[in-house]
Steps between C-alpha positions, in 0.01 A plus 500: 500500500780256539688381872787666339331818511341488827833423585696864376584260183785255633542192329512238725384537876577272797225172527238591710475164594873393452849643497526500154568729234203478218371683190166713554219402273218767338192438673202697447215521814187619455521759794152580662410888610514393881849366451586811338360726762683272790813498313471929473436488841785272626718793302339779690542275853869457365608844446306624838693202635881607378600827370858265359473336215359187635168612381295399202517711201169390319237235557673316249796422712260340728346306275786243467627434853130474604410212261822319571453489904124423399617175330787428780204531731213282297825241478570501877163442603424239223790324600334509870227381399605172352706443753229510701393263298749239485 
């Protein structure tokens, strides 16, 4: 599954880590059963959470958002760390 899907299929998105405009690349994950089973269950915590629209639709919707603030997160703290560092 591509960003672009996890996405509803736009194709460009605002830079997670910039204000930027960019094109959304294919990338295939190799997505384990317990990510799976947390991503269903962030959609059942989402509906229970909001009968609106603001909840997710499908595990897959998760999917995306979830490994982008994963990688803003490893980033942040990485970037702590050598700080640290310095």
């Amino acid at each position: 599954m591509s960003l672009r899907e996890f996405f509803g299929g736009g194709t460009a998105v605002r830079g997670l880590f910039g204000r930027r405009e960019m094109e959304l690349a294919t990338v295939e994950v190799a997505l384990p059963d317990v990510a799976r089973e947390r991503a269903e269950e962030i959609v059942r915590l989402s509906r229970s959470y909001s009968d609106e629209a603001a909840g997710f639709g499908s595990s897959r919707e998760v999917i995306g958002p979830a490994l982008l603030y994963g990688l803003a997160h490893m980033h942040a703290r990485y970037s702590e760390a050598v700080e640290r560092r310095a």
